[in-house]
Each structure stands twice: as structure tokens, then as C-alpha cells.
N, C-alpha and C positions, 0 to 999 in steps of 0.2 A: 504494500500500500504506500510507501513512502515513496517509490519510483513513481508511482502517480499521483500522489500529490507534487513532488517536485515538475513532474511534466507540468502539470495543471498550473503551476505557478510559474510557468514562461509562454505557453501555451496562451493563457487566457489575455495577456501583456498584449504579446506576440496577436493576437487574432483582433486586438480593439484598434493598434497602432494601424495593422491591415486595414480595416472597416473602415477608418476615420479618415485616411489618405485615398481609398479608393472613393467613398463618397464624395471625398470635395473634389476629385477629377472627376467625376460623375456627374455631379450638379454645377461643378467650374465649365466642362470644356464639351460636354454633353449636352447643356442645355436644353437644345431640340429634339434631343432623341427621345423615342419610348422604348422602354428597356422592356421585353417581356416576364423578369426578375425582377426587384428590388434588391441591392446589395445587401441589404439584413437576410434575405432569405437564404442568398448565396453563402454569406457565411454563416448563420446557423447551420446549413450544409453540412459544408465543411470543419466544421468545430465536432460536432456532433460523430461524425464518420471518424476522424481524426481521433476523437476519445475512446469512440469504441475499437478501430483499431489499435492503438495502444496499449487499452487494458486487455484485449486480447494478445496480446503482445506479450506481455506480464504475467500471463495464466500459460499462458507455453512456455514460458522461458523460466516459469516456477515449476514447471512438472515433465515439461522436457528440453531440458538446456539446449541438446542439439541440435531441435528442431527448428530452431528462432527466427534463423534467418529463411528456411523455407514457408515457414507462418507469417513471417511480415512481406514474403512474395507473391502468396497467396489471397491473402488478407488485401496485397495491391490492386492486382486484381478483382478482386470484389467491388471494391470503391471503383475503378475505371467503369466497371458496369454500374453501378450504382447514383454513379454522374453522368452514365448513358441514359439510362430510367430517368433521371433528374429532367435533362435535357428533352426529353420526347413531346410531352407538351412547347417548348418552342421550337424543334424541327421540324414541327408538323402545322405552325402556326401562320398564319398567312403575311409576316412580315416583309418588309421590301430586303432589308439587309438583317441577316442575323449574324454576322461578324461582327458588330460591339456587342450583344449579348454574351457571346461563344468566347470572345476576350476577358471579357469582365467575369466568364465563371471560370476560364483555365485560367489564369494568371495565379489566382489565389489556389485555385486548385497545386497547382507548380510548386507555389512555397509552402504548402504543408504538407503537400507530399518530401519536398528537401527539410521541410522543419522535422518530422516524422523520421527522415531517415537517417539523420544527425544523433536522435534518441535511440533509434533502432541499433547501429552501430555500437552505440555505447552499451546496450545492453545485453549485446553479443560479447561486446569485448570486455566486461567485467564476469566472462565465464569463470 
């Protein structure tokens, strides 16, 4: 439990600093656009996935050390699908350009999956 509470206390830093920078490019340099997301949902998202893979992260690497880094490749996986499922209401959606929505949810997607695997790493390497 203490490896996730330590994540949770850069993590949650890490994910408001995200929110509050994408927002003001958002509503600074976007102003006309309609996003078919809101940034809060995008990262609820992502906070959310990123937690659960983690503590699932924790639960294998408590009961099977070896397995850890095949579990956070797996566990990747998931999420890529999981941001496909995410995504299918606006690929199916009648918009003129969906490249700033598709931007705006990989971007942050990108840096929790590198946030994610900075943790991941280290909890391989304190076998």
C-alpha cells in the first residue's frame, strides 16, 4: 500500500498540473472549436485507468515478482483498447475534423503512459 500511496502523491500533482495547462491551451488557442470531450473527462480517463493499472501493478509484483513487467504489458494493452472504446463515440460522430479531439486525448494519454512506466520500472527494479 505504501507504493500506492506514494504513486498517488505525484500522480494526482502530476495529473492537475496536466489539466490546468491543457485547459488554458484549450480555451486560449481553441476558442472556436467544439471538442466532442471536455478535458475533465479526458482526464478523469486517464487518472482512473492509470490507478487501476498500477495497483494492479502492485498485486502482481506482491505475488508474482517475475511477472511484473509482463503484467504492466499487458495491463498496456488493455488501456490502448480501453481508449479505443473511449474514442468510438467521437469516431463515429459527425464532426468536420476530429484531429484536435484525437490530440487532446493522446497527448495526455502519452504522458501517463511515460508517467506509468517511470513507476513501473522502478518496481521491477526494487526486485
Amino acid at each position: 500500500m505504501h507504493q500506492f500511496y506514494k504513486f498517488l502523491k505525484l500522480i494526482i500533482p502530476f495529473s492537475i498540473v496536466l489539466f490546468f495547462i491543457q485547459y488554458y491551451i484549450v480555451e486560449s488557442f481553441f476558442k472556436n472549436s467544439i471538442f466532442f470531450y471536455s478535458t475533465l473527462s479526458i482526464y478523469v480517463f486517464h487518472l482512473v485507468i492509470t490507478l487501476c493499472s498500477y495497483g494492479f501493478l502492485i498485486f502482481v509484483n506482491k505475488t508474482f515478482p517475475d511477472k511484473t513487467g509482463f503484467a504492466f504489458m499487458g495491463f498496456s494493452l488493455i488501456k490502448m483498447m480501453a481508449a479505443i472504446v473511449f474514442l468510438i463515440p467521437l469516431l463515429q460522430s459527425d464532426l468536420k475534423s476530429q484531429v484536435p479531439d484525437v490530440s487532446a486525448f493522446f497527448i495526455p494519454y502519452f504522458l501517463f503512459l511515460f508517467f506509468e512506466t517511470l513507476f513501473a520500472i522502478r518496481l521491477i527494479n526494487n526486485q
